[in-house]
C-alpha positions in Angstrom: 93.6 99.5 129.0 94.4 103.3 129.2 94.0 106.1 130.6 95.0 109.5 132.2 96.9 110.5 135.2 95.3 114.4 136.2 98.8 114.1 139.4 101.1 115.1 136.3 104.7 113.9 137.8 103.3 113.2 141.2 102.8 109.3 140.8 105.6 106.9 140.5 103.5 103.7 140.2 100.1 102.2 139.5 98.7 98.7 140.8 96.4 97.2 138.7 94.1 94.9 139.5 91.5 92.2 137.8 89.1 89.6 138.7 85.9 88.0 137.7 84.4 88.7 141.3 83.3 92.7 141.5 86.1 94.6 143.2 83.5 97.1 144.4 83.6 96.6 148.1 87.3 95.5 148.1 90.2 96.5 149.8 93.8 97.2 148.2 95.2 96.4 151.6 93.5 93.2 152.0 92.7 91.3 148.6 90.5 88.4 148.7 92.0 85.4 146.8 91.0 85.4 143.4 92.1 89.4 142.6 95.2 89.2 140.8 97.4 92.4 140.6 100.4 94.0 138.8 102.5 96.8 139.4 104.1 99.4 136.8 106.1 102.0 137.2 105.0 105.5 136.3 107.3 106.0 132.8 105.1 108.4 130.9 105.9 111.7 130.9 103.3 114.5 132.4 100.5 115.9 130.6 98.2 114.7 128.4 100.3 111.1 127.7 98.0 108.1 127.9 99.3 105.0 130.2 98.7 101.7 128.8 98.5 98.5 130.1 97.6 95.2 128.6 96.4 91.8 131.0 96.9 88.9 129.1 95.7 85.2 130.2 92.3 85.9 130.7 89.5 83.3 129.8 87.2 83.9 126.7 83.7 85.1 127.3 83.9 85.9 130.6 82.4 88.5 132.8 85.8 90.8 134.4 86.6 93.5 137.0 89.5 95.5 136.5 91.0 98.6 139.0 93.9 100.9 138.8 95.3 103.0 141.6 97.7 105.6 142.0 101.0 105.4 144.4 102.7 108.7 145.5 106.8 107.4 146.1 106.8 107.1 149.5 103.6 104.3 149.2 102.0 106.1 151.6 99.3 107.8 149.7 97.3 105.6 147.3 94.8 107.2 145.0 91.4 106.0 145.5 90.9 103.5 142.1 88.8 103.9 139.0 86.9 100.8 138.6 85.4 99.3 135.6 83.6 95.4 134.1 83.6 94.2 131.3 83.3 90.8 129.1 85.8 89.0 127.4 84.8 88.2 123.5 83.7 84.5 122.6 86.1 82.3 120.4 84.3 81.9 116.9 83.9 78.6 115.8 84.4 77.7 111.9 80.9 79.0 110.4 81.9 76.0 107.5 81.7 72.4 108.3 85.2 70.9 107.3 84.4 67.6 104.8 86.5 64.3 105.4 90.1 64.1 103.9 89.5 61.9 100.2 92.0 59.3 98.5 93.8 58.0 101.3 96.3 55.3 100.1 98.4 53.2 101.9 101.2 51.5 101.2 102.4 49.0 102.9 106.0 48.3 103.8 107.5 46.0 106.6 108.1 48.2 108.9 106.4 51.5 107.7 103.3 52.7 106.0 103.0 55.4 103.2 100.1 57.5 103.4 99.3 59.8 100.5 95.4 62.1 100.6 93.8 64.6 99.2 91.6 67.7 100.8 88.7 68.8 99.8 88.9 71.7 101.9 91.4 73.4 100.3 93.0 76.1 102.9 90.7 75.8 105.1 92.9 73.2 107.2 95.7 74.1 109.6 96.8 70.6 110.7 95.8 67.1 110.4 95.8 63.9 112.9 97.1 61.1 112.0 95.8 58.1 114.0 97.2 53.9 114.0 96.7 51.2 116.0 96.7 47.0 115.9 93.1 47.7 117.0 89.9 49.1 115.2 89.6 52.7 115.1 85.8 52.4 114.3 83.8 54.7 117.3 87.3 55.7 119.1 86.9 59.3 120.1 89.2 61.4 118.3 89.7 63.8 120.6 90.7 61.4 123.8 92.2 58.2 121.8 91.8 54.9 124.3 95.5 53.6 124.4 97.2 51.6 122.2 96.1 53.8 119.6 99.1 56.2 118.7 98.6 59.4 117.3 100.7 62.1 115.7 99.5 66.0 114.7 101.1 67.4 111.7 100.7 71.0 109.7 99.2 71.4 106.7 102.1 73.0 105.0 101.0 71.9 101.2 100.4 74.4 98.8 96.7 74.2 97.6 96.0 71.3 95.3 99.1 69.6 96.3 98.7 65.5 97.6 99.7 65.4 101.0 101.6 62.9 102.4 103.6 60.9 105.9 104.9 57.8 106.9 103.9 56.2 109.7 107.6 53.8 111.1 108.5 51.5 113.4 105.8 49.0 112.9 106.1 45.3 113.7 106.3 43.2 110.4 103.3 40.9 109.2 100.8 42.6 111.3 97.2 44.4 110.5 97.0 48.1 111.3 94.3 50.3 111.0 95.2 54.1 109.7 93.1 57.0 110.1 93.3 60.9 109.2 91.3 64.0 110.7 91.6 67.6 109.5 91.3 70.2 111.8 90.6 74.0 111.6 93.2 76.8 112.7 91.2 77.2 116.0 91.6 73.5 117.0 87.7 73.1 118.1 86.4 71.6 115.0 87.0 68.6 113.3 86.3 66.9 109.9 84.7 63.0 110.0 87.7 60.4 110.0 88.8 58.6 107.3 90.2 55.3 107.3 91.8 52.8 106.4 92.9 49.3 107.0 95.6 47.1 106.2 98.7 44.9 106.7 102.8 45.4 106.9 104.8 42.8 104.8 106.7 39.5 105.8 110.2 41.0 107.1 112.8 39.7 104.4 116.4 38.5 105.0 119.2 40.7 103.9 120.7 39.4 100.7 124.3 39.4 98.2 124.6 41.7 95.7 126.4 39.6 93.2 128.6 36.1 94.3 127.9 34.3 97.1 131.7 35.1 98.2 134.4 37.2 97.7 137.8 36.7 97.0 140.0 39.6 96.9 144.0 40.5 96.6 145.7 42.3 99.1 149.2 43.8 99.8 151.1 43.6 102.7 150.8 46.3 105.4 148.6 48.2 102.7 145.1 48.7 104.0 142.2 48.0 101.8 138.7 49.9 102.5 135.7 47.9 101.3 131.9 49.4 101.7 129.6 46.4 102.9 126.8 48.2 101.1 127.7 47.5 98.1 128.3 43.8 99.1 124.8 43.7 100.7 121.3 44.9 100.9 118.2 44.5 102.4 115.0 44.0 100.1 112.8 45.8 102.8 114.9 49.0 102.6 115.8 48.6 106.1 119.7 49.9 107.3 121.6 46.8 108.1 124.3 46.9 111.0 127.3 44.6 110.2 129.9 42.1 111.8 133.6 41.0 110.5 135.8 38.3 112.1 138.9 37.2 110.5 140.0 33.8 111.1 143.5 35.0 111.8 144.6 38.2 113.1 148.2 37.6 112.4 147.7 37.4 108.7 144.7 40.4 108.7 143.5 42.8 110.9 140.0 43.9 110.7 138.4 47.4 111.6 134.6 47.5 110.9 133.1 51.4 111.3 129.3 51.7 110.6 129.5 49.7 106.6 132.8 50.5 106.0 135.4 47.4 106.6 139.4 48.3 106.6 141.6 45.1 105.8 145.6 45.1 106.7 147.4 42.0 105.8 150.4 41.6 107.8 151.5 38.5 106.0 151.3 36.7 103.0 149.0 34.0 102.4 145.4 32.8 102.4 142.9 34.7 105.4 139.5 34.1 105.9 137.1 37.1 106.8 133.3 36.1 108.1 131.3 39.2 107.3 127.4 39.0 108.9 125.1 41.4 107.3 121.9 41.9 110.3 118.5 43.7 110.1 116.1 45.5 112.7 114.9 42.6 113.3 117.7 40.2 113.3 117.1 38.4 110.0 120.9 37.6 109.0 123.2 36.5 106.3 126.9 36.2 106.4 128.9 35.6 103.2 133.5 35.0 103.2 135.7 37.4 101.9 138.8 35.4 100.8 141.8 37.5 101.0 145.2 36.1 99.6 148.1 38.5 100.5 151.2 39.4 98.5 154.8 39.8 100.0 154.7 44.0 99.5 158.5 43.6 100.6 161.8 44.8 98.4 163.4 41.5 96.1 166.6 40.0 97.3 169.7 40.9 96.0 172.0 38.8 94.2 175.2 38.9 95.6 178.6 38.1 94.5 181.7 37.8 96.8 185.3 37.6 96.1 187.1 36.0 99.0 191.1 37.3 99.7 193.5 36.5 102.6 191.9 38.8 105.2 189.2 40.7 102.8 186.0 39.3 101.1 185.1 41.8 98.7 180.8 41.8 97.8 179.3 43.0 94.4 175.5 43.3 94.1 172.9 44.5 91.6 169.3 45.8 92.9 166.4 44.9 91.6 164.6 47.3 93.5 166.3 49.9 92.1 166.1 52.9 94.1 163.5 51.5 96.0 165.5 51.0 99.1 167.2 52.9 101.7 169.9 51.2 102.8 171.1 47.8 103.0 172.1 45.5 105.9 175.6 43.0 105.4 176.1 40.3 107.9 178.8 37.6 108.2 179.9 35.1 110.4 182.5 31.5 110.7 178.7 29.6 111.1 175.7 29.6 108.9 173.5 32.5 108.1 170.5 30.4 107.1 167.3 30.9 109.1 168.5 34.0 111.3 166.6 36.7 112.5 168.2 39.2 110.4 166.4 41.8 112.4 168.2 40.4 115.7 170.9 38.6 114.8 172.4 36.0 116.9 176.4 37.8 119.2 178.0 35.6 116.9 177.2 37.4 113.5 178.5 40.7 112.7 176.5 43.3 110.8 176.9 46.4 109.4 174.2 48.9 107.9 175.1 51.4 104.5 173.5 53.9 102.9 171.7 53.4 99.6 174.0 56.2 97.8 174.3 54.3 94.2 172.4 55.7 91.6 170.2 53.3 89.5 171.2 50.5 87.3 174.8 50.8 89.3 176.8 48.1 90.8 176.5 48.5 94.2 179.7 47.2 96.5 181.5 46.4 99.8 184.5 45.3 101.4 184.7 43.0 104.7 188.1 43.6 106.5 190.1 41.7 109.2 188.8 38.3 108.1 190.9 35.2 109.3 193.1 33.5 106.5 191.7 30.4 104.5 188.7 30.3 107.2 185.2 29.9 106.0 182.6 32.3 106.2 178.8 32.6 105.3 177.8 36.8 104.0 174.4 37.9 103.6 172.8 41.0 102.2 169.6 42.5 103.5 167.7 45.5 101.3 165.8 48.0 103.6 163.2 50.5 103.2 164.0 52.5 105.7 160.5 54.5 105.6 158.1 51.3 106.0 160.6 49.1 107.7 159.9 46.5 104.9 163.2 44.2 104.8 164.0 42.1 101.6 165.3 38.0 102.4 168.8 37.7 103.0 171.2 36.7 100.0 173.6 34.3 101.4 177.1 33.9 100.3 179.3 31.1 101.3 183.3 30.7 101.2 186.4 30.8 102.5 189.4 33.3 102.8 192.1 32.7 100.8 195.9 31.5 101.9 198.2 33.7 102.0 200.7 33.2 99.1 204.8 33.2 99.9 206.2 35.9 98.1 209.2 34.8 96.7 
């Protein structure tokens, strides 16, 4: 709409007003229902400035009456309005017939279907529906599908001459489907004839091995090992397979299973059993044993050499480790070292820690003082990685003090 104000800067509004029934004998004060109204404000400068309006909403091809008035800024003086009718234009319908999509191939999966087509109609299509059901689609009404027949609208976004394509998922294995395709223009109102297609999903298959039936693999102690199940296991159908993992013995390895990856930390040495199940959609299974045999990760025991005196027992020993440790651990006691906890060590056994301060391939030694004469006594050493906590077997040592000698 537009038009022209001849009040210059004397109106601050306008109410607008539209309806399909004539507006010739109505009032602004009383609008019958049906007269729908707007009100803007009065932004255009004096003169000869058009005002502008645009009503939006209305149906196409229908008969309209449409008012404007002018309001002074105190509302109480209202222009009488200028009053006009129109009609709204009709929507054109495609003057060419759309022809049926060509070449529609299906291929079947057990869960999915591939659909690949052609168009004849070049760019003439704006979108397509895709129609599938267990049930005929012979007769159905594409425009009000009975239920149980699913459908989906897609764009034509191909480039002309390009194969178009979609997969249809989540259908139930070993089942007939009918498929079917309509092309539509960019209106919506017209459709080509449907095309279709019949057919059936596969038999679901089990998950299988890739490669041995099971696994045997090495592990170190307290050093975690991360193992992809993909690559242990697949599923023929192309489905995503969720996964379980059990070990038959948490104390020897600890299992942590996130998505396909598997994390195994052995605690101790030895042989462990881990039960790994590998599960479809549809809960087709398979479950195959990962053998896991665990190595001591701990430093070597030293060998120790003691030199017993009157009151003083004096300890050599060489590192294999090297400088692989931080510190080592002496005990000694008047009874038996053998099978003590070396981490807590029985009131009876005395035990001292030293620092690691040798250099490599160098003799490392110690001296026990206050000892009791011509007693026995059992010493052990302990090598300690002081950053991992990993403790070496004790290297016993057993003896006695010698006399003391009469000096003459």
């Amino acid at each position: 709409m537009t038009w022209s104000d001849p009040n210059g800067s004397g109106v601050t509004e306008y109410d607008i007003y539209w309806s399909q029934n004539s507006l010739a004998d109505v009032s602004p004060e009383a609008l019958p229902s049906g007269v729908k109204t707007a009100r803007i404000k009065n932004t255009w400068s004096s003169g000869t400035t058009k005002r502008t309006y645009q009503i939006t909403d209305l149906i196409s091809d229908g008969a309209y009456y449409i008012a404007v008035a002018a309001v002074n800024s105190s509302e109480k003086h209202r222009s009488g309005w200028s009053l006009l009718e129109g009609r709204t234009q009709a929507v054109l319908e495609a003057t060419v017939d759309l022809i049926a999509v060509k070449d529609l191939k299906v291929t079947w999966n057990n869960s999915s279907a591939s659909l690949t087509w052609s168009d004849p109609n070049n760019s003439g299509v704006y979108e397509y529906d895709i129609y599938w059901s267990r049930q005929s689609l012979e007769a159905i009404s594409p425009e009000n599908p009975p239920i149980g027949v699913n459908k989906v609208r897609i764009h034509n976004t191909w480039k002309l001459g390009t194969g178009r394509t979609y997969v249809i998922r989540d259908l139930e294995p070993n089942s007939d489907y009918s498929v079917g395709i309509v092309a539509l223009n960019s209106f919506g109102n017209f459709r080509s004839e449907m095309n279709r297609t019949t057919g059936r999903t596969s038999v679901n298959q089990a998950p299988k091995r890739r490669g041995d039936e099971n696994v045997r693999l090495s592990l170190k102690e307290l050093v975690s090992e991360l193992i992809d199940l993909d690559s242990y296991f697949y599923d023929p159908d192309g489905d995503a397979l969720v996964y379980e993992a059990v070990s038959d013995d948490v104390n020897k390895v600890k299992v942590i299973l996130n998505d396909t990856k598997l994390i195994l930390t052995a605690f101790s040495g030895g042989e462990c059993s881990v039960l790994v199940t590998a599960k479809d959609p549809y809960d087709k299974q398979i479950s195959s044993l990962i053998t896991t045999w665990s190595t001591s990760d701990k430093p070597d025991a030293v060998t120790l050499k003691v030199t017993w005196r009157p009151s003083l027992a004096e300890l050599t020993w060489l590192d294999p480790n090297e400088n692989g440790v931080s510190d080592y651990e002496i005990f000694w006691s008047q009874s038996s070292l053998t099978g003590i906890s070396t981490e807590n060590p029985p009131v009876n056994v005395h035990k001292v820690r030293v620092n690691n301060t040798w250099g490599s391939s160098v003799e490392r030694n110690y001296v026990i003082s206050n000892l009791k004469v011509s007693t026995p006594y059992s010493i052990g050493v302990v090598a300690v990685d002081r950053t991992s906590g990993r403790r070496s077997d004790i290297y016993i040592v057993s003896g006695r003090t010698s006399p003391v000698t009469a000096s003459r």
